[in-house]
N, C-alpha and C positions, 0 to 999 in steps of 0.2 A: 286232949282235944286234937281232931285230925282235923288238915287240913286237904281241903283238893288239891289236887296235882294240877290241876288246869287253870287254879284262880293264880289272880296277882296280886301282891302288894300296892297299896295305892300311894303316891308319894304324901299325901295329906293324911295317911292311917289309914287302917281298914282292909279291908282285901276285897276283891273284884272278881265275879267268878260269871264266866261267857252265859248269854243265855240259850245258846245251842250249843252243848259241849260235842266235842268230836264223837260220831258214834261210830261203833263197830264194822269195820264194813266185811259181808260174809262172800265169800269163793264165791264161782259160778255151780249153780248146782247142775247137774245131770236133766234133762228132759228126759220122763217114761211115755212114750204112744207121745200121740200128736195130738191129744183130747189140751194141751196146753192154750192152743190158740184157738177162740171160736172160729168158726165158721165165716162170719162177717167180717175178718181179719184177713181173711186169705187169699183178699182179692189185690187188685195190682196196684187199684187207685189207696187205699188203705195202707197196701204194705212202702208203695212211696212216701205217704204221708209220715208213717214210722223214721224211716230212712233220716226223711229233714228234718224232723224231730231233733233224732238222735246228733245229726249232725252240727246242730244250730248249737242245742247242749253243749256239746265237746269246741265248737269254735268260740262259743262265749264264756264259759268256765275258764279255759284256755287264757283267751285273750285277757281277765279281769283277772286272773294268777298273773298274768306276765305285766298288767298294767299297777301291781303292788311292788314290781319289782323296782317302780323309777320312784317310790317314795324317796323325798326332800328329807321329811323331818326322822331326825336321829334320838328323841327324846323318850322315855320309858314307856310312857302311853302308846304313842303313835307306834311304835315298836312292837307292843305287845299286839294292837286294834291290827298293825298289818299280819300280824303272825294267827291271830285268829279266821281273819279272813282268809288268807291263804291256804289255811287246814279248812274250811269249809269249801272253797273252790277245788282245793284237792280232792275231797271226800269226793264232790260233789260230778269232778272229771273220773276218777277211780269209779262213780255208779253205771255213769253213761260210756262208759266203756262197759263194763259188765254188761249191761243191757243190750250193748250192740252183740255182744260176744253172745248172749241169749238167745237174742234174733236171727244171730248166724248160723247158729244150731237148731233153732225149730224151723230153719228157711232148709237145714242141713238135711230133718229128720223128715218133712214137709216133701222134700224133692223125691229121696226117698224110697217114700212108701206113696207116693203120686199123687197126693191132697192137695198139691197146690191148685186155684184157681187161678191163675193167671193165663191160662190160656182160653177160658171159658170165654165167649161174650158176654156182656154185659146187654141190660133189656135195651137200652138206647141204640147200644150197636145192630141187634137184632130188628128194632123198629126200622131204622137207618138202612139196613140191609132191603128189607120185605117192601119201603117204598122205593126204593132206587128198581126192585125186581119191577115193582108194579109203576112205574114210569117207563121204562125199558118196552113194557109190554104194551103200555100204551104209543110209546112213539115208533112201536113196529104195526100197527095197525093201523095210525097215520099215516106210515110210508105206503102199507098196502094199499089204501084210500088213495094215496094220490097217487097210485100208479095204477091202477085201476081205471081213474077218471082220466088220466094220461091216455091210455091207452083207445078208450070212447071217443076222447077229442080229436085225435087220428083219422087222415081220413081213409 
């Protein structure tokens, strides 16, 4: 009979075996062409979005690994519960790095070869833009107007 390398002894008998066992975690792979990221991805508000994502991951994985480290209890359970936990916090810090490290390199490959959209407007700024033109336009035709009528009321 094998046993898992991952389960425990139970002190009342039996053996215990996690139910997420540690999975494999694989290299960063290589990105080919830029066809990795869609298009809807490549814009500024989206790729921020990514960013706090990624960053929130890494400060809370972070912080819940370092918050096992002040466990009290020194008894075989509590022991084992912390050591599993921490192998998933780790797995789970080791992902969100990888993905940042990901993002680095399609933001790498993205610059590039010129695909990023981040300098593009957006339709809002464009709307934003064309009424501020046509306010402009209109408040030069009101000045024309009253100087016009300025000029009438003159004697």
């Amino acid at each position: 009979m094998t046993q898992n390398p991952t389960s425990y002894k139970r002190p009342g008998g039996g053996r215990v075996t996690p139910s997420a066992p540690a999975q494999k975690v694989s290299g960063v792979r290589p990105i080919i062409g830029t066809g990795n990221m869609e298009a809807s991805m490549r814009n500024t508000a989206s790729m921020n979005k990514r960013i706090d994502r990624l960053t929130s991951t890494l400060i809370t994985q972070f912080e819940a690994a370092v918050g096992l480290l002040q466990a009290e209890e020194t008894d075989l359970n509590s022991t084992a519960k912390n050591s599993l936990q921490m192998q998933v916090h780790t797995t789970s810090l080791v992902r969100a790095t990888e993905e940042t490290l990901t993002f680095i390199h399609q933001l790498q490959e993205l610059w590039l070869f010129g695909q990023l959209e981040t300098l593009k407007k957006s339709g809002s700024e464009v709307r934003m833009e064309e009424d501020a033109k046509a306010v402009a336009q209109l408040l030069r035709r009101l000045v024309k107007a009253q100087d016009v009528e300025g000029e009438t009321d003159r004697p």
